[in-house]
PDB file of N, CA, C and O in Angstrom:
ATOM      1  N   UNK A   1     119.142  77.898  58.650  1.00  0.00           N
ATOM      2  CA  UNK A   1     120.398  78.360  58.090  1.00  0.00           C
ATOM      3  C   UNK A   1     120.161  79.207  56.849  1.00  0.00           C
ATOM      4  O   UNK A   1     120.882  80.204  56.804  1.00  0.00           O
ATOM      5  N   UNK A   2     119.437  79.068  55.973  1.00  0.00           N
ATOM      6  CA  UNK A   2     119.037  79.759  54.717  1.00  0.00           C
ATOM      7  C   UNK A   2     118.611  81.016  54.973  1.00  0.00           C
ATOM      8  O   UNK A   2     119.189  82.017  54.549  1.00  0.00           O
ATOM      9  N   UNK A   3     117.460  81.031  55.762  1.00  0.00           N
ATOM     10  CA  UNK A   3     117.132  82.466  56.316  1.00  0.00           C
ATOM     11  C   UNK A   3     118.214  83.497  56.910  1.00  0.00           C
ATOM     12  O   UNK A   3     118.005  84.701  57.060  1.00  0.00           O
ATOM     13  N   UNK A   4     119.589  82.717  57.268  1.00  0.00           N
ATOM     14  CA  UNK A   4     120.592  83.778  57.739  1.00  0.00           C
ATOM     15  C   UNK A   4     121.832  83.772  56.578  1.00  0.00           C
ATOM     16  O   UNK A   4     122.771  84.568  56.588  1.00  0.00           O
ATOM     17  N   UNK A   5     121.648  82.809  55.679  1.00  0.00           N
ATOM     18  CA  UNK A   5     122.253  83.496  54.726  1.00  0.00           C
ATOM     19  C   UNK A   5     121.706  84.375  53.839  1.00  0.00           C
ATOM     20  O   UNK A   5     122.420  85.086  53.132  1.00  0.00           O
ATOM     21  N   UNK A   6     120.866  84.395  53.811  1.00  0.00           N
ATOM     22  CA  UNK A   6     119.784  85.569  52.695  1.00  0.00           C
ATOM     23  C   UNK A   6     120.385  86.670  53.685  1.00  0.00           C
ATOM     24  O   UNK A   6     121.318  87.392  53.337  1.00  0.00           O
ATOM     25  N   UNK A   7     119.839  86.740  54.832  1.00  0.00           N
ATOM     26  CA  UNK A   7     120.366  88.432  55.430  1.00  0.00           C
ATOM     27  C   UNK A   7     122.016  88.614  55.455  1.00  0.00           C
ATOM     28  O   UNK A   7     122.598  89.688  55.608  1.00  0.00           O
ATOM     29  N   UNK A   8     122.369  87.873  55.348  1.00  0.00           N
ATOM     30  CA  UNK A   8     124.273  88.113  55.013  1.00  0.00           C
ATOM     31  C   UNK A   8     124.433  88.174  53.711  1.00  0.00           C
ATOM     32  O   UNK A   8     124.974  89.196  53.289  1.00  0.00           O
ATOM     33  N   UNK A   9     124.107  87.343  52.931  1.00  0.00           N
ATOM     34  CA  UNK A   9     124.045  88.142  51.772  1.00  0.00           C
ATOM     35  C   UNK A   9     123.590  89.167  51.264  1.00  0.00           C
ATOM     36  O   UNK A   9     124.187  89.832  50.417  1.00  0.00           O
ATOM     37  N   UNK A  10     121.810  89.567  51.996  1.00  0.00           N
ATOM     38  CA  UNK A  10     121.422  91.155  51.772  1.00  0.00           C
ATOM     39  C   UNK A  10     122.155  92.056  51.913  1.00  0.00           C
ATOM     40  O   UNK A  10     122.460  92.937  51.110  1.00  0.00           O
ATOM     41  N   UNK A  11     122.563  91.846  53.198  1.00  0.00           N
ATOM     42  CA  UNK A  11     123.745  92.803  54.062  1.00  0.00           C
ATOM     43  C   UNK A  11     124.491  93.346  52.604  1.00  0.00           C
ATOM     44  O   UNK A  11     124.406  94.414  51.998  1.00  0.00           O
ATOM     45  N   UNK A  12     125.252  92.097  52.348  1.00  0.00           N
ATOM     46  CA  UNK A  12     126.748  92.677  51.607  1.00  0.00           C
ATOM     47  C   UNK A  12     126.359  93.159  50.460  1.00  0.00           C
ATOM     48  O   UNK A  12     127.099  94.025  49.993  1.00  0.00           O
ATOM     49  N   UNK A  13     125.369  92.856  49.813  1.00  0.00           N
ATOM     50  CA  UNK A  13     124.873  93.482  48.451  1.00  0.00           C
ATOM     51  C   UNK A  13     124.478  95.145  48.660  1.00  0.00           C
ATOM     52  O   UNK A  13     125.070  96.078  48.118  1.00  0.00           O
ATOM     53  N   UNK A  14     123.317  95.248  49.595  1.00  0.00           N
ATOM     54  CA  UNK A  14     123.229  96.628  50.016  1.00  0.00           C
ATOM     55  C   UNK A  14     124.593  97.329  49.829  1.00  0.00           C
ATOM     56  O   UNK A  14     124.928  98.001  48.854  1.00  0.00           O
ATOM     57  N   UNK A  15     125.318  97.058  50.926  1.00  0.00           N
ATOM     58  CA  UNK A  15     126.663  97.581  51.312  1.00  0.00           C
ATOM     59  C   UNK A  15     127.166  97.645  50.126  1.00  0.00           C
ATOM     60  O   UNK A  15     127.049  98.808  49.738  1.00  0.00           O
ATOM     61  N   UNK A  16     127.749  96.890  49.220  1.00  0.00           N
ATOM     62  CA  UNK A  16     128.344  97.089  47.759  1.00  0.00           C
ATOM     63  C   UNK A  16     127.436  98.298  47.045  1.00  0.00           C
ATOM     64  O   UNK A  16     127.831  99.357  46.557  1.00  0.00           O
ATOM     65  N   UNK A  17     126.525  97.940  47.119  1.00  0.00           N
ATOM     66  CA  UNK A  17     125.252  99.191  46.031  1.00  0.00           C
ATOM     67  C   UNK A  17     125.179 100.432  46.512  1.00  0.00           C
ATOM     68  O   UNK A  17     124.651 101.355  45.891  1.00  0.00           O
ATOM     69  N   UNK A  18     125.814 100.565  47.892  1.00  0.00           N
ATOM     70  CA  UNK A  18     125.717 101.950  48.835  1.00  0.00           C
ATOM     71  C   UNK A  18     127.145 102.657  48.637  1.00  0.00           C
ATOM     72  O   UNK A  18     127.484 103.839  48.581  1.00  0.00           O
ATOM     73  N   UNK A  19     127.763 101.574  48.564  1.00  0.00           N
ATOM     74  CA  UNK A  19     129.568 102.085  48.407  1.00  0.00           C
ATOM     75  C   UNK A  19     129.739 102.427  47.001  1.00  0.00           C
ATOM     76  O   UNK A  19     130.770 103.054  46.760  1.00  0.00           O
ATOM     77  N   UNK A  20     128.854 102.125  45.857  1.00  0.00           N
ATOM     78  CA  UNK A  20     129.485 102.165  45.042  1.00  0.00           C
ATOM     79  C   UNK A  20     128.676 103.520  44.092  1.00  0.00           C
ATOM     80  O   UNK A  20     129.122 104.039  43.069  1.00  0.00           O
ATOM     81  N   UNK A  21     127.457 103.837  44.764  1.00  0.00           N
ATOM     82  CA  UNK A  21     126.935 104.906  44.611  1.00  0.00           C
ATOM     83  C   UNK A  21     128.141 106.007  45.640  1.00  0.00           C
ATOM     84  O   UNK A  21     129.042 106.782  45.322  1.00  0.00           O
ATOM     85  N   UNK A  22     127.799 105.741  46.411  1.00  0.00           N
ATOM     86  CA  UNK A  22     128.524 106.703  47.826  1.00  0.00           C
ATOM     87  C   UNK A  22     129.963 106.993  46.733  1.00  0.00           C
ATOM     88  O   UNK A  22     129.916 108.108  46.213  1.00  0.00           O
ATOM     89  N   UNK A  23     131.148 106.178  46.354  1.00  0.00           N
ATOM     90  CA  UNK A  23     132.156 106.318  45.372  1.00  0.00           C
ATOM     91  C   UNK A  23     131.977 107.127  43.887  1.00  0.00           C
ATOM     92  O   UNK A  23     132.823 107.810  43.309  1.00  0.00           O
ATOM     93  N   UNK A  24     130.637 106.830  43.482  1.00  0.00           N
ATOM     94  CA  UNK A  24     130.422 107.168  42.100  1.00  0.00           C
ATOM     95  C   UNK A  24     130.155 108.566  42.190  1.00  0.00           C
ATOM     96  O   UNK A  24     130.563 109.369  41.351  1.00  0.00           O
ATOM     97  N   UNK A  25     129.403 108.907  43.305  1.00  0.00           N
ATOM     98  CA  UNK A  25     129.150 110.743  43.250  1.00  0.00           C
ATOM     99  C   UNK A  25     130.223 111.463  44.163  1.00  0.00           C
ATOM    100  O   UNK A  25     130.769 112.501  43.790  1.00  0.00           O
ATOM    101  N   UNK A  26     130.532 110.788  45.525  1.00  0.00           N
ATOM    102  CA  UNK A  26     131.754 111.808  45.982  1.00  0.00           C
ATOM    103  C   UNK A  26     133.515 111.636  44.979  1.00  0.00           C
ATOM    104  O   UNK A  26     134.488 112.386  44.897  1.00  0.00           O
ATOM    105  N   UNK A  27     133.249 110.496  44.481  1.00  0.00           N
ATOM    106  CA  UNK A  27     134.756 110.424  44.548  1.00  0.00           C
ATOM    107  C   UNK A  27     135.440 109.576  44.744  1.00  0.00           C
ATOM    108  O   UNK A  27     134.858 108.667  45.337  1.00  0.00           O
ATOM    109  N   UNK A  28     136.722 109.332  44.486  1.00  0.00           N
ATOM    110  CA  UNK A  28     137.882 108.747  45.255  1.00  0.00           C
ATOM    111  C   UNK A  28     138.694 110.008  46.506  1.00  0.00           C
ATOM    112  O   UNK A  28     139.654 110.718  46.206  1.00  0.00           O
ATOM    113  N   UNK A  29     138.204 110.004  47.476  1.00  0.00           N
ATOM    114  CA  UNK A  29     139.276 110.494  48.400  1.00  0.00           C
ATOM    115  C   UNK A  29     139.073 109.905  49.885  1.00  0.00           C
ATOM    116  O   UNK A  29     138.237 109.130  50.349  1.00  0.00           O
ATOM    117  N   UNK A  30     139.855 110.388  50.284  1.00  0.00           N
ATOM    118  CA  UNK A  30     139.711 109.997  51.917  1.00  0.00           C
ATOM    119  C   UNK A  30     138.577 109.773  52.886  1.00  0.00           C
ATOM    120  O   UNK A  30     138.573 108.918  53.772  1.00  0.00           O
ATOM    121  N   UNK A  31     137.713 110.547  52.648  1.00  0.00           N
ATOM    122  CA  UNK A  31     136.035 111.001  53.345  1.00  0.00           C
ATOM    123  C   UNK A  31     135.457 109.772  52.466  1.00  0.00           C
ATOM    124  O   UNK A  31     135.346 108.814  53.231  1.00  0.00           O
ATOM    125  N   UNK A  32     135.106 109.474  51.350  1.00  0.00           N
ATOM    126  CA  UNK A  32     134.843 108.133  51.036  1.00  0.00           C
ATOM    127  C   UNK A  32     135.042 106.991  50.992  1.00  0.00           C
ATOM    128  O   UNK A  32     134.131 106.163  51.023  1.00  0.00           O
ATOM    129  N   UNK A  33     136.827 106.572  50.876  1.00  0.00           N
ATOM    130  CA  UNK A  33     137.610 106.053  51.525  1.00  0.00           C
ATOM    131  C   UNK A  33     136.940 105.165  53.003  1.00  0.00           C
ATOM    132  O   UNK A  33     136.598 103.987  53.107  1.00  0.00           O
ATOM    133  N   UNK A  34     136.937 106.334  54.069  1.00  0.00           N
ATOM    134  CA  UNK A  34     136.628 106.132  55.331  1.00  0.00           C
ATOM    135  C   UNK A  34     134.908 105.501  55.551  1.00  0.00           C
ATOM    136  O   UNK A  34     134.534 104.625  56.332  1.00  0.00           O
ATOM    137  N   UNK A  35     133.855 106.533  54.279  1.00  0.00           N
ATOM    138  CA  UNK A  35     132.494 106.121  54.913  1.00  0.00           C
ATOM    139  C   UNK A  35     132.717 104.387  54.170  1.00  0.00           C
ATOM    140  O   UNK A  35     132.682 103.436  54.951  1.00  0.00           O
ATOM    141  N   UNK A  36     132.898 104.177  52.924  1.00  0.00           N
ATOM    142  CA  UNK A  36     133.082 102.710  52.668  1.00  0.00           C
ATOM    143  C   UNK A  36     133.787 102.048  53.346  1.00  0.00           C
ATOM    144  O   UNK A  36     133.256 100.940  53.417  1.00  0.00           O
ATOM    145  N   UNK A  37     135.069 102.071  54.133  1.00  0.00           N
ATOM    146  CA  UNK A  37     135.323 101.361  55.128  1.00  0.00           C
ATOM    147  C   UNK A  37     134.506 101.030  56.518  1.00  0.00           C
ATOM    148  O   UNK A  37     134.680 100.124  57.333  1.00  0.00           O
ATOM    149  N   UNK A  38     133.502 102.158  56.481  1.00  0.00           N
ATOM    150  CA  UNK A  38     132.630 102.089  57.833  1.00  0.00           C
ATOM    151  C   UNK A  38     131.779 101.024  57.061  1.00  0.00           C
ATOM    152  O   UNK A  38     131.669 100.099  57.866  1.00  0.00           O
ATOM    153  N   UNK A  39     131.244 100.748  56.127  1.00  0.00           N
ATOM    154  CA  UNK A  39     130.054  99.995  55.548  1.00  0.00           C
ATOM    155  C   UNK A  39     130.588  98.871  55.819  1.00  0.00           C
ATOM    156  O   UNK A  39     130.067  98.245  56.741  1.00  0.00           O
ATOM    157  N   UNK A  40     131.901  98.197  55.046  1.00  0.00           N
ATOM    158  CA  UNK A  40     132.188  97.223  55.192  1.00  0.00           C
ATOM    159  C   UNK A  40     132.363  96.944  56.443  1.00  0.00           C
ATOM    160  O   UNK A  40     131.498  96.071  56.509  1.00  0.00           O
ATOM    161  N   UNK A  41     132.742  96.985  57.364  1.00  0.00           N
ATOM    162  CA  UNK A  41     133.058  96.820  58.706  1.00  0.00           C
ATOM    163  C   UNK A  41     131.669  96.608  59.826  1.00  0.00           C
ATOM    164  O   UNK A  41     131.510  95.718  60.662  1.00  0.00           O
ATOM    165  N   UNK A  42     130.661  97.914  59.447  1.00  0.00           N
ATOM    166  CA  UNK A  42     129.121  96.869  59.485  1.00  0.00           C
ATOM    167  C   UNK A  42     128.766  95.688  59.041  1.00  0.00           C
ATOM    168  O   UNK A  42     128.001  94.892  59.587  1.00  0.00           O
ATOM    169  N   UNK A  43     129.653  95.517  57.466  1.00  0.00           N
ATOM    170  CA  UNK A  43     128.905  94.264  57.051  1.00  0.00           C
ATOM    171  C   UNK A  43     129.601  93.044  57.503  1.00  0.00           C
ATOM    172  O   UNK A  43     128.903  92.034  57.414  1.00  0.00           O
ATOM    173  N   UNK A  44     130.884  92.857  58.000  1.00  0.00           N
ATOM    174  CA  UNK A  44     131.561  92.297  58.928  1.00  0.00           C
ATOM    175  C   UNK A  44     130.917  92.376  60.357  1.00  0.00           C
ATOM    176  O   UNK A  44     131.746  92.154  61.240  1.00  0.00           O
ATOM    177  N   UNK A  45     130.237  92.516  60.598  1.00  0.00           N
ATOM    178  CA  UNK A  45     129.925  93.028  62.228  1.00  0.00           C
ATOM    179  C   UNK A  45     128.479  92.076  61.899  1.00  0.00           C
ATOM    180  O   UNK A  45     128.098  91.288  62.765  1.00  0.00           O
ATOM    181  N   UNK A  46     127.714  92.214  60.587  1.00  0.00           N
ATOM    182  CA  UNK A  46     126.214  91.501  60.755  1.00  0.00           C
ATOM    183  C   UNK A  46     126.662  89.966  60.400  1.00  0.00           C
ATOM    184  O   UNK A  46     126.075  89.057  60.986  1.00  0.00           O
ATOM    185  N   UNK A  47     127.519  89.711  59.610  1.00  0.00           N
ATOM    186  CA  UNK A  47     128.218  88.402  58.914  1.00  0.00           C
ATOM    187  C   UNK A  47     128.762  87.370  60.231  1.00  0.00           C
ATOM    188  O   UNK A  47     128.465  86.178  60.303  1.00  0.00           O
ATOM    189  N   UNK A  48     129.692  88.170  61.328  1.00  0.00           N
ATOM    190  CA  UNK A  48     130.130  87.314  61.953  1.00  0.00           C
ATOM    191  C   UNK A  48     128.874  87.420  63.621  1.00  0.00           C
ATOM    192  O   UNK A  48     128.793  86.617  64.551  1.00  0.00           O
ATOM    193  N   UNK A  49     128.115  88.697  63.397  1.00  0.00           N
ATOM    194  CA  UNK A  49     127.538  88.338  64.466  1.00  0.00           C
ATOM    195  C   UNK A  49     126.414  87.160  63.887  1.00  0.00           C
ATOM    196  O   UNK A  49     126.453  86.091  64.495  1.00  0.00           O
ATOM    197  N   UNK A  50     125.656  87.245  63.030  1.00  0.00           N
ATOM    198  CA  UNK A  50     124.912  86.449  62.742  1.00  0.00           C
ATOM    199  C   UNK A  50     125.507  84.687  62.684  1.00  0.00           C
ATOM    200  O   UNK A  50     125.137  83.592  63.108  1.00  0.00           O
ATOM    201  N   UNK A  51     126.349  85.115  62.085  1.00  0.00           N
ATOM    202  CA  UNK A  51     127.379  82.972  62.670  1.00  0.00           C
ATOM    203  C   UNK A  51     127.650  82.596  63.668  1.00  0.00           C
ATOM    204  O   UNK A  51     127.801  81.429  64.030  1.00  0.00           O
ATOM    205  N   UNK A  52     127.772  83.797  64.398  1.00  0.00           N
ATOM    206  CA  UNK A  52     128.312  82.947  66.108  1.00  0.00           C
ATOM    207  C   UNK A  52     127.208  83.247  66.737  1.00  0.00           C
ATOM    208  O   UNK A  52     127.123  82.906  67.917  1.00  0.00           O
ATOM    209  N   UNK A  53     125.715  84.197  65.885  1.00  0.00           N
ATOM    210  CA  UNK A  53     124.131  83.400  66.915  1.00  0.00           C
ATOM    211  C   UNK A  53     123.671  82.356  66.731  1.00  0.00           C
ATOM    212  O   UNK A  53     122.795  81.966  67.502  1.00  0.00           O
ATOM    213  N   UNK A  54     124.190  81.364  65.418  1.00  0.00           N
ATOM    214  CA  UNK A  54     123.892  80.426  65.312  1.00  0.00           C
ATOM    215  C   UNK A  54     124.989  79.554  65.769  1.00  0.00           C
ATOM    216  O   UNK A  54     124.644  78.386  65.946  1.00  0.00           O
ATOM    217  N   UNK A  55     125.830  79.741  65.928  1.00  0.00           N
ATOM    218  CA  UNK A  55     126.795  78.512  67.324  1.00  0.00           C
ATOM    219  C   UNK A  55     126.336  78.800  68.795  1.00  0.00           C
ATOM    220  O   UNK A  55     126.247  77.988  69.716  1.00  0.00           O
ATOM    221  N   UNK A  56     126.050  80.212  68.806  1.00  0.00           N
ATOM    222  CA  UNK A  56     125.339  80.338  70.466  1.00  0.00           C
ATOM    223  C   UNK A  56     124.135  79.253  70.499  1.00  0.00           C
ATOM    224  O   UNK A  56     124.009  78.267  71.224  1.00  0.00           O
ATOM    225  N   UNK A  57     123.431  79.674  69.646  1.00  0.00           N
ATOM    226  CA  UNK A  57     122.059  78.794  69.527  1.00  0.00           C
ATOM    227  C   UNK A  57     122.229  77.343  69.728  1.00  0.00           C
ATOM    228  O   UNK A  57     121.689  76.687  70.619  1.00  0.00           O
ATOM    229  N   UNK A  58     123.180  76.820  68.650  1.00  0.00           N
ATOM    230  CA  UNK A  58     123.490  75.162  68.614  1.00  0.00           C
ATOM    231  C   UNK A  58     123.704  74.978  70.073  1.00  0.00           C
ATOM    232  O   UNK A  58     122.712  74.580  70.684  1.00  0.00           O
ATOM    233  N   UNK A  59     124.885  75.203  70.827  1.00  0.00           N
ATOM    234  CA  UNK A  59     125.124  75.357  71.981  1.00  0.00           C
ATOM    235  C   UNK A  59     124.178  75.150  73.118  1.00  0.00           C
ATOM    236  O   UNK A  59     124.154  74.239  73.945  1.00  0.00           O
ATOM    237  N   UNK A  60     123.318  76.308  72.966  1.00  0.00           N
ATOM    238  CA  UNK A  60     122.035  76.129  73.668  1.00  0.00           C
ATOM    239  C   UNK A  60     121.167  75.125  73.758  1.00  0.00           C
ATOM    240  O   UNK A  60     120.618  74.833  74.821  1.00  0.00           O
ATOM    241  N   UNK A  61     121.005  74.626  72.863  1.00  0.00           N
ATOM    242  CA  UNK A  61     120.206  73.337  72.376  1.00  0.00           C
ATOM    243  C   UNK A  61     121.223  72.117  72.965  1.00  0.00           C
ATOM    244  O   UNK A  61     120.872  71.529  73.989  1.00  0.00           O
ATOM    245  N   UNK A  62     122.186  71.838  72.456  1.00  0.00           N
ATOM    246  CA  UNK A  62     123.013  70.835  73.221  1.00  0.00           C
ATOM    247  C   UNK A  62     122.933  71.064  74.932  1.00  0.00           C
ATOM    248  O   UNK A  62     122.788  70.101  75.685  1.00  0.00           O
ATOM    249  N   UNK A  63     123.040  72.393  75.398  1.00  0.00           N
ATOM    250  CA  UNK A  63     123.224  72.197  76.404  1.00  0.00           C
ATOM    251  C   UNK A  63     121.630  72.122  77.228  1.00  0.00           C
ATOM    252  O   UNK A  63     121.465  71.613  78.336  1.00  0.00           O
ATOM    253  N   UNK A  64     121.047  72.465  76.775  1.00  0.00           N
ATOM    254  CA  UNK A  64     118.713  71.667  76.352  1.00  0.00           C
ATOM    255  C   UNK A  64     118.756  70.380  76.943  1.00  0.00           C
ATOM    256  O   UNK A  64     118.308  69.933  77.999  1.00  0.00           O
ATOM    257  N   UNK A  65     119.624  69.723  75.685  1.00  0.00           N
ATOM    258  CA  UNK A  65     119.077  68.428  76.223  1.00  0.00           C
ATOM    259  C   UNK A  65     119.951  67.530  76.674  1.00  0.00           C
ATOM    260  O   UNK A  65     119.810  66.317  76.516  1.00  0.00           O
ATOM    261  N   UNK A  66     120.936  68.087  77.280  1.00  0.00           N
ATOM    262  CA  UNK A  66     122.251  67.862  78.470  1.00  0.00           C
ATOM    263  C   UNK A  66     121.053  67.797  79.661  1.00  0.00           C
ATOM    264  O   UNK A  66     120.642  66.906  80.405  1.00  0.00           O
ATOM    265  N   UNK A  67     120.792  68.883  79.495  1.00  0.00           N
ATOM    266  CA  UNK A  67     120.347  69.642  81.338  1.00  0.00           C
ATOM    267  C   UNK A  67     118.989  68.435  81.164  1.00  0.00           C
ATOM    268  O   UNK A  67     118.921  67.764  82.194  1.00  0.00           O
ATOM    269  N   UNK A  68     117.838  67.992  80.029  1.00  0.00           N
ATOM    270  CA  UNK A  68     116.853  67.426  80.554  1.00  0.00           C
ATOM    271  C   UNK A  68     117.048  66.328  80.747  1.00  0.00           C
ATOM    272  O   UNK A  68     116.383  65.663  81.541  1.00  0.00           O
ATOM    273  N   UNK A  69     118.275  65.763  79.870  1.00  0.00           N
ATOM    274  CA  UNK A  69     118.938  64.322  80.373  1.00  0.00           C
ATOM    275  C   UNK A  69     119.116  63.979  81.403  1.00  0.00           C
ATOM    276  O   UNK A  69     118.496  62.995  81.808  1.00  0.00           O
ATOM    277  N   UNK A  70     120.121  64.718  82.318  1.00  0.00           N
ATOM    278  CA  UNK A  70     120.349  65.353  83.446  1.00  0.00           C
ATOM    279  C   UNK A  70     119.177  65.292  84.669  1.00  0.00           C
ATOM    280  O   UNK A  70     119.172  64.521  85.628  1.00  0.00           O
ATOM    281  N   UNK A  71     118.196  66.330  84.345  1.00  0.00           N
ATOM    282  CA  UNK A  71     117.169  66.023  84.940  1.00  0.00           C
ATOM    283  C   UNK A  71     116.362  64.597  85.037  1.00  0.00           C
ATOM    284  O   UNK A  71     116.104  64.279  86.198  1.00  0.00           O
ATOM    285  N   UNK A  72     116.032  63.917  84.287  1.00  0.00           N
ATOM    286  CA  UNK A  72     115.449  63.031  84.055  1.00  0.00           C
ATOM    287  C   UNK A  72     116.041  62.066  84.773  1.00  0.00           C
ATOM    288  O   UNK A  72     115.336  61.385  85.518  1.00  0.00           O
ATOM    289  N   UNK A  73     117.536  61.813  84.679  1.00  0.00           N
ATOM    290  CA  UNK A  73     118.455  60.539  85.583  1.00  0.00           C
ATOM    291  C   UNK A  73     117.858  61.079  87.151  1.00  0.00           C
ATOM    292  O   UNK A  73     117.223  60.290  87.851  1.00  0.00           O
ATOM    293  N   UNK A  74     118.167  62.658  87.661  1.00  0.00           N
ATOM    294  CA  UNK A  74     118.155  62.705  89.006  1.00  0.00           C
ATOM    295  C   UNK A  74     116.775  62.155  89.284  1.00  0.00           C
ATOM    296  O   UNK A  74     116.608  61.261  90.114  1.00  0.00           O
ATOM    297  N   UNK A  75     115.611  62.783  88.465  1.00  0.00           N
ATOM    298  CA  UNK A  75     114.124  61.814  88.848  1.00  0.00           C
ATOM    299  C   UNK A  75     113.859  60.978  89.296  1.00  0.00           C
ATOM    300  O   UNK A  75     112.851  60.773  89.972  1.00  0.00           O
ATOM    301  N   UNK A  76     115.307  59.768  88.843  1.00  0.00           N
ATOM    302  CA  UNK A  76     114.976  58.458  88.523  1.00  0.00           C
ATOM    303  C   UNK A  76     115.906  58.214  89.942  1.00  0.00           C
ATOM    304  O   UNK A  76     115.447  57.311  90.641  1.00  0.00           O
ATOM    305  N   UNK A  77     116.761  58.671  90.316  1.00  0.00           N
ATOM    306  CA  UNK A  77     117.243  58.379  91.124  1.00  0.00           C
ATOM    307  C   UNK A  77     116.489  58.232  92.204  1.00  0.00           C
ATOM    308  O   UNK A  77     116.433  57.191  92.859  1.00  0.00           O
ATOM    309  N   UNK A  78     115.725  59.509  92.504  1.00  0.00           N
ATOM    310  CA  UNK A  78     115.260  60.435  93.609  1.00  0.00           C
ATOM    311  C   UNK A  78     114.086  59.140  93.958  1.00  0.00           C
ATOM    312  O   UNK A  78     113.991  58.566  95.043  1.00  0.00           O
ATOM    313  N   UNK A  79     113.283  58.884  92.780  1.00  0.00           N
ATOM    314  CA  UNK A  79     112.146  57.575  92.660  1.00  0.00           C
ATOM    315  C   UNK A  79     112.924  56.333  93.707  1.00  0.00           C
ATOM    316  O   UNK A  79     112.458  55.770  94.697  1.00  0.00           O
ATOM    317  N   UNK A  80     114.165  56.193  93.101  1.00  0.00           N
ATOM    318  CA  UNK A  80     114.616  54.942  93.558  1.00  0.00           C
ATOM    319  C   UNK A  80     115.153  54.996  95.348  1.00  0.00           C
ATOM    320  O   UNK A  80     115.193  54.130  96.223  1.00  0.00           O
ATOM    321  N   UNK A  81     115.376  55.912  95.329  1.00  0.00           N
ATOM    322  CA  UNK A  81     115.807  57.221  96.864  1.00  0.00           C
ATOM    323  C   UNK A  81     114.330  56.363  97.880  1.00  0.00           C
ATOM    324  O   UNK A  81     114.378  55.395  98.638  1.00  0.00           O
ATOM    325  N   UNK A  82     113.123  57.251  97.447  1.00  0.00           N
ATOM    326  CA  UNK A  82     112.124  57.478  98.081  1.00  0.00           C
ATOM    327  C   UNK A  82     111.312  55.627  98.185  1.00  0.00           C
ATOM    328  O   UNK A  82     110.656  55.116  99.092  1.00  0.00           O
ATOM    329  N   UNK A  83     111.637  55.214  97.180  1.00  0.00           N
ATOM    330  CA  UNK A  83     111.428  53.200  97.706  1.00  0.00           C
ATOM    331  C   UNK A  83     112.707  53.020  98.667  1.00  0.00           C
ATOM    332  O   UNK A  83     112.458  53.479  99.782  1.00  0.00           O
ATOM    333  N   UNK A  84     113.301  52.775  98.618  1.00  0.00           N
ATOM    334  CA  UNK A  84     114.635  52.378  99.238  1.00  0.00           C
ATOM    335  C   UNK A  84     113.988  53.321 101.107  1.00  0.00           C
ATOM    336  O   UNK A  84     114.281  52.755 102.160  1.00  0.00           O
ATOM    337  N   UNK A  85     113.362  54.363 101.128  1.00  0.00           N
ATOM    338  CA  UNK A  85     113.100  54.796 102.300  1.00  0.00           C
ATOM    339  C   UNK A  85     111.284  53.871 102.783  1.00  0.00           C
ATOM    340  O   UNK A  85     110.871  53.238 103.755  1.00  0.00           O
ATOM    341  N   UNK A  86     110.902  54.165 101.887  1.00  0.00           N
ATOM    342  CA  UNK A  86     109.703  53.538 102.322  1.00  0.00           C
ATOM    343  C   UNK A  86     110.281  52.348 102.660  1.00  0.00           C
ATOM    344  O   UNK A  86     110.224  51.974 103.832  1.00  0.00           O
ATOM    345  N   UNK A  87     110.818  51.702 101.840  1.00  0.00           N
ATOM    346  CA  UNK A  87     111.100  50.230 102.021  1.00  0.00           C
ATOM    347  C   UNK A  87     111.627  49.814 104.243  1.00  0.00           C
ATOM    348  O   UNK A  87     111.217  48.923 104.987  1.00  0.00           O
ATOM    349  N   UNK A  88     112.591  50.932 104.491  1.00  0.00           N
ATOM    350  CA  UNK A  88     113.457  51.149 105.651  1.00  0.00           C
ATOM    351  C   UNK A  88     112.386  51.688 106.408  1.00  0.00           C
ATOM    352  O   UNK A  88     112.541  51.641 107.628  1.00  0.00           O
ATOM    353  N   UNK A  89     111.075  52.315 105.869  1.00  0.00           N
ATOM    354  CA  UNK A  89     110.090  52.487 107.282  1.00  0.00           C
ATOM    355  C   UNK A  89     108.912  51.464 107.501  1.00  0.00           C
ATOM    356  O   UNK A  89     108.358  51.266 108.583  1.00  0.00           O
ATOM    357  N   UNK A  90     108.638  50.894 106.402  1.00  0.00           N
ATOM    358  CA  UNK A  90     107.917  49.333 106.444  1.00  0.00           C
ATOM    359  C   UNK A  90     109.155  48.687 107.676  1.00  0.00           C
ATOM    360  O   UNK A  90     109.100  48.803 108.901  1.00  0.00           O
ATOM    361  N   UNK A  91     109.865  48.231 107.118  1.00  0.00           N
ATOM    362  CA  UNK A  91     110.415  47.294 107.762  1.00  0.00           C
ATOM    363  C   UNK A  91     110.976  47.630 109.484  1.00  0.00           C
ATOM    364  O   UNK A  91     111.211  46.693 110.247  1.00  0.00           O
ATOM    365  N   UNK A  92     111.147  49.214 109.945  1.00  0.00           N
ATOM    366  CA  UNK A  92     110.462  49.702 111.144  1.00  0.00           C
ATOM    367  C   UNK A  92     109.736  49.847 111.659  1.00  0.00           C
ATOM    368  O   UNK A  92     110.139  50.229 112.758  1.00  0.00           O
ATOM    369  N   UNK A  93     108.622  49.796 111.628  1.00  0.00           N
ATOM    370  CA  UNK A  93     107.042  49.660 111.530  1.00  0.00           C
ATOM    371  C   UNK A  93     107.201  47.978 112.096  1.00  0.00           C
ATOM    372  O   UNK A  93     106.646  47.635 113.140  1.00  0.00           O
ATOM    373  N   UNK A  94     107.778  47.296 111.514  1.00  0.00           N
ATOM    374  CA  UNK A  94     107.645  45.919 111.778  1.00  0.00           C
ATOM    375  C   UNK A  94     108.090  45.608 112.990  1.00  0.00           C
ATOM    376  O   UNK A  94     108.047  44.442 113.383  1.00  0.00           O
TER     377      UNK A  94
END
């Protein structure tokens, strides 16, 4: 988690230090206006993609060790399957 707040916070600091140069030499008008609205809106774009890769991720992991849980019961089944048959060809055999 730390490692992705350092880059969301890099993000927005850059972005502030870029906008505020980008403001300090063009200006206040519209054309600056617009490129600082494009910055911020990147930095919205790295902020929320970077939070919902880490709920994708969590996700993933829950659903990890769903599926080996999962796996592991059918194993056990399949074990109990394959006695239950031996057991039914012993006792044909007989």
């Amino acid at each position: 988690m730390e490692g992705r707040a350092v880059i969301i916070a890099a993000c927005w600091i850059a972005i502030a230090m870029i906008s505020i140069v980008y403001i300090w030499v063009g200006g206040i008008n519209l054309t600056t206006d617009i490129a600082v609205g494009v910055l911020v809106s990147v930095a919205f774009v790295v902020t929320f993609g970077v939070g919902f890769g880490e709920l994708e991720q969590i996700m993933r992991s829950k659903q990890e060790d769903k599926t080996s849980s999962e796996i592991s019961e059918l194993m056990s089944q399949i074990s109990e399957v394959a006695k239950k048959v031996d057991d039914i060809k012993k006792a044909l055999e007989e």
